[in-house]
MITORMAR-941795 format. One line per 8 residues: number of its first residue (from 0); for each residue z negated, y, x negated of C-alpha. Coordinates in Angstrom, 2 decimals, padded with zeros to 5 digits. Layout:
MITORMAR-941795
NUM> Z,Y,X; ...
//
This chain:
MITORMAR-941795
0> 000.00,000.00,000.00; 000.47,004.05,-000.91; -001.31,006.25,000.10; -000.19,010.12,000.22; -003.29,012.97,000.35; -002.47,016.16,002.00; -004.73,018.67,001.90; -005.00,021.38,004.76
8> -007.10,023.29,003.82; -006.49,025.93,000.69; -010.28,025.63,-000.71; -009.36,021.74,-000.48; -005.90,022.22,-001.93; -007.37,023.85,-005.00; -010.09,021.00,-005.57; -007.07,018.68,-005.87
16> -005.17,020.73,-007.92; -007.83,020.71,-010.32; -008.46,016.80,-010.20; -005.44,016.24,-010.82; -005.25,018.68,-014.43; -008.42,017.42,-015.52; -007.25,014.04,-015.46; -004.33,014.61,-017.37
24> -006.00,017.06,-019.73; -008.33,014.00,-020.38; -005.50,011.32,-020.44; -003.54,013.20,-022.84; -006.38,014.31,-024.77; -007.72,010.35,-025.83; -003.82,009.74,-027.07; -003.46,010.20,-030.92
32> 000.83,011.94,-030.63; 000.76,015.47,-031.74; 002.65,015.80,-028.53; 000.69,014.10,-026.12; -002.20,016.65,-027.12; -000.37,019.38,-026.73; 000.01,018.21,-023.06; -003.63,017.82,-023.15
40> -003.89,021.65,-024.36; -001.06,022.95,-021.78; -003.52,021.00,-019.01; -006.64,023.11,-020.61; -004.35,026.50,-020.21; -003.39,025.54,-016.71; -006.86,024.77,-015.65; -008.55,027.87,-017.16
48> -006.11,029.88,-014.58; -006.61,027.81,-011.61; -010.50,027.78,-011.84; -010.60,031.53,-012.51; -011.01,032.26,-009.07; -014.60,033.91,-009.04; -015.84,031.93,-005.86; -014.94,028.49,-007.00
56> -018.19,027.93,-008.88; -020.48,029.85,-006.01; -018.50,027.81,-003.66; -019.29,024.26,-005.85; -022.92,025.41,-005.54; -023.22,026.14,-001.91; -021.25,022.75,-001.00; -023.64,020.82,-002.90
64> -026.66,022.72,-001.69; -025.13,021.39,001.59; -024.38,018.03,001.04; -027.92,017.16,-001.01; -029.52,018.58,002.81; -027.37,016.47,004.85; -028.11,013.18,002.51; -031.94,014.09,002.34
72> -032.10,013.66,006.29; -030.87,010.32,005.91; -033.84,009.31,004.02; -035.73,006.57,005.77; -032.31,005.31,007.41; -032.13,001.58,008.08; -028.40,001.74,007.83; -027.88,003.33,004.58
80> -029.19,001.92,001.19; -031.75,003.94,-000.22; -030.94,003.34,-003.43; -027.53,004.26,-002.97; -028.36,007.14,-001.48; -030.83,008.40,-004.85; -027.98,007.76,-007.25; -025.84,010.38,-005.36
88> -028.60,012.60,-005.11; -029.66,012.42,-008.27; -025.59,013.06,-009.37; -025.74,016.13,-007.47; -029.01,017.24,-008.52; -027.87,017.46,-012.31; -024.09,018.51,-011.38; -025.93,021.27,-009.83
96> -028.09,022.18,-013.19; -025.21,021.60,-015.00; -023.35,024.55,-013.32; -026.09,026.53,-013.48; -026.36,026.49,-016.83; -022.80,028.24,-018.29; -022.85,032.15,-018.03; -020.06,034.63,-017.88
104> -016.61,034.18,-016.84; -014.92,030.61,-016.36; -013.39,029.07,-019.78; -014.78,032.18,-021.78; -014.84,030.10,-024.66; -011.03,029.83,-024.71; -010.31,033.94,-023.82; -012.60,034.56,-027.02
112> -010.34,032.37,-029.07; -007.12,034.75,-030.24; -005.38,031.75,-032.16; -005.52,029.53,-028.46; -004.38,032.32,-026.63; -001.41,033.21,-028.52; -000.10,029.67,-028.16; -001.32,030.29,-024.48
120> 001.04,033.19,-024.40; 003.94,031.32,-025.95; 004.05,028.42,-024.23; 004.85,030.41,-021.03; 008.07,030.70,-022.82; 010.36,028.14,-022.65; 010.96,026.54,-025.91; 008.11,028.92,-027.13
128> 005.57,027.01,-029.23; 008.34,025.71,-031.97; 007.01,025.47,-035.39; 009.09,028.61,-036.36; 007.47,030.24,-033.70; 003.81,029.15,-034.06; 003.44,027.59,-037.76; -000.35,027.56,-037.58
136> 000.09,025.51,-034.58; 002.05,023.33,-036.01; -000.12,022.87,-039.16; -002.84,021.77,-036.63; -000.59,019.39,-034.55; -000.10,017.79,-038.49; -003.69,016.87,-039.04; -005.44,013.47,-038.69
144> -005.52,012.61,-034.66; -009.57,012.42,-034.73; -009.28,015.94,-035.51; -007.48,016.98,-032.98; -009.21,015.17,-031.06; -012.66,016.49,-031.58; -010.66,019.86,-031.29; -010.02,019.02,-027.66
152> -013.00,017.71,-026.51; -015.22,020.76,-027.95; -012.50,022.83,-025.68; -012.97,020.58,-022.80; -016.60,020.60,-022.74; -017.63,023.26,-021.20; -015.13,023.48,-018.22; -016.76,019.72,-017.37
160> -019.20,021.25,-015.33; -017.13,022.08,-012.36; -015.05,018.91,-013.11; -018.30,016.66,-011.98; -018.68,019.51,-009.09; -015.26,018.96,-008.13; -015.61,015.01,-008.15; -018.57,014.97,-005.93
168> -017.10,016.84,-003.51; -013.86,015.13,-003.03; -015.69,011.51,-003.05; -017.65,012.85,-000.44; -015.10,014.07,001.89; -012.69,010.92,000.82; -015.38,008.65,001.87; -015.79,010.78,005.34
176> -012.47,009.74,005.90; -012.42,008.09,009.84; -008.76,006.08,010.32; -006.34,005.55,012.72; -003.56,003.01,012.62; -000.42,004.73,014.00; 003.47,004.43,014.53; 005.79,007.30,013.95
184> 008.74,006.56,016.66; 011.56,007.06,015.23; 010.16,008.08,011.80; 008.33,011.19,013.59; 004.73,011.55,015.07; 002.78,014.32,016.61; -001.25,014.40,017.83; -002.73,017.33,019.15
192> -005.69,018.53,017.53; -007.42,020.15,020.26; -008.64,023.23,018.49; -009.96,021.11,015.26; -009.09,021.63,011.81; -009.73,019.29,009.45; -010.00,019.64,005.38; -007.98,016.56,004.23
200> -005.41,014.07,005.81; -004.77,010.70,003.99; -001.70,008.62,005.31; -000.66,005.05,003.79; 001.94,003.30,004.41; 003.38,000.16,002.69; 004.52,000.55,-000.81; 008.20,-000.89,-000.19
208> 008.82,001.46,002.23; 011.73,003.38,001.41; 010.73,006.62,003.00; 008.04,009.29,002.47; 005.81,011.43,004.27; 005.94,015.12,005.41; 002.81,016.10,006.96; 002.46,019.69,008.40
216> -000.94,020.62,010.09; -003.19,023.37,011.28; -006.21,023.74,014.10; -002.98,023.03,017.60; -001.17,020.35,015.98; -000.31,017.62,013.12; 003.05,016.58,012.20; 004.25,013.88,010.60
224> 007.92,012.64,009.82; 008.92,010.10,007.30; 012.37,011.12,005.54; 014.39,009.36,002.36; 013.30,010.15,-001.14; 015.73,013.20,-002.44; 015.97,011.45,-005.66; 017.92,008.52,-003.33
232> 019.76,011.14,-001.53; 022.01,014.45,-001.25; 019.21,016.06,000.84; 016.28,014.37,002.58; 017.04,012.32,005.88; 014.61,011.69,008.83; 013.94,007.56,009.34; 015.50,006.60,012.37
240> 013.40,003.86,013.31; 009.27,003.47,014.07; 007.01,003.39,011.11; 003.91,001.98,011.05; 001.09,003.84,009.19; -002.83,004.53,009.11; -003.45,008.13,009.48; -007.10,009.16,007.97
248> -008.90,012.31,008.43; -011.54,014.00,006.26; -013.86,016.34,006.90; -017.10,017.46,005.25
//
């Protein structure tokens, strides 16, 4: 099965925006190419802008204020295991201290560095960060791959606080998720939503289907329609016969 997350939601849509560069920054960070860590440092760059935002840390804080309430009334609950339930308070307890703890603007560490920033600068360019163009960079690329590595990861570390913020909150809403098996007639399907909004839709389908999912959705309606792949196609084309898929919805 494949599954395909859309989120509705631009708070949401931001959270998995910023999944998804941490995990590469981290893939391509534990690789030993000269190339695949400059990926890793592109994924560093690209995270440092999206996290600016100056809400996104206050807004970690508050959601995880909220959730540790919400779990601490389930305390004494025959139907949940207590023990379960300490390990993700406890995660949230020191997520929380953890982004507490940094001061001053997001990724500071890598505004204050003039040599990161310049290959910042140049890489917006395309073709930008040759070795003609950057030769210090390129003397660092050349150095053992430990080096660079340890290089990363002292870059990386402090922007992991809002990583582990940002993980805690998506498991949590991913695990709200309530699902509905479906069929789109004719490869399109429409529910009402009856005034509700929610954060996150998840919709899988089987993974030799040969068509993918558009999803459009606000607080009236939800759309879905399954069209070909472009990359199989001149333009995308609607399915023209039902599709069976499950349909989850997330909410915190």
């Amino acid at each position: 099965m494949t599954s395909y997350e859309f989120p509705v939601t631009e708070r949401i849509r931001t959270l998995l925006r910023l999944e998804d560069l941490y995990d590469r920054a981290i893939f391509f960070a534990d690789r030993e190419h000269p190339l695949e860590h400059h990926a890793s440092l592109l994924c560093l760059f690209e995270i440092m802008e999206v996290a600016s935002r100056a809400d996104l840390k206050s807004d970690l804080l508050q959601e995880l204020d909220r959730q540790r309430q919400t779990l601490e009334a389930l305390r004494d609950n025959p139907q949940i295991s207590e023990s379960a339930l300490e390990a993700v308070l406890a995660d949230i307890e020191q997520t929380h201290a953890r982004l507490l703890e940094p001061t001053g603007k997001f990724a500071q560490h890598l505004r204050e560095n003039e040599w990161l920033m310049a290959i910042k600068q140049r890489s917006t360019i395309p073709g930008g960060v040759c070795e003609f163009d950057l030769p210090s960079y390129h003397f660092w690329q050349q150095k053992p791959a430990t080096e660079r590595h340890q290089a990363l990861a002292a870059w990386l570390e402090p922007m992991l606080p809002i990583k582990d913020g940002i993980d805690i909150v998506l498991r949590i809403l991913r695990n709200s998720a309530k699902v509905v098996p479906l069929t789109a007639k004719q490869g399109a399907f429409q529910q009402m939503s009856g005034g509700k909004l929610v954060q996150l839709l998840k919709i899988t389908v089987p993974s030799d289907l040969p068509y993918v999912p558009e999803l459009s959705a606000n607080k009236y309606a939800i759309n879905v329609r399954f069209v070909s792949p472009v990359a199989n196609s001149d333009r995308p084309r609607q399915c023209e016969h039902d599709v069976d898929f499950v349909l989850a919805f997330c909410n915190l």
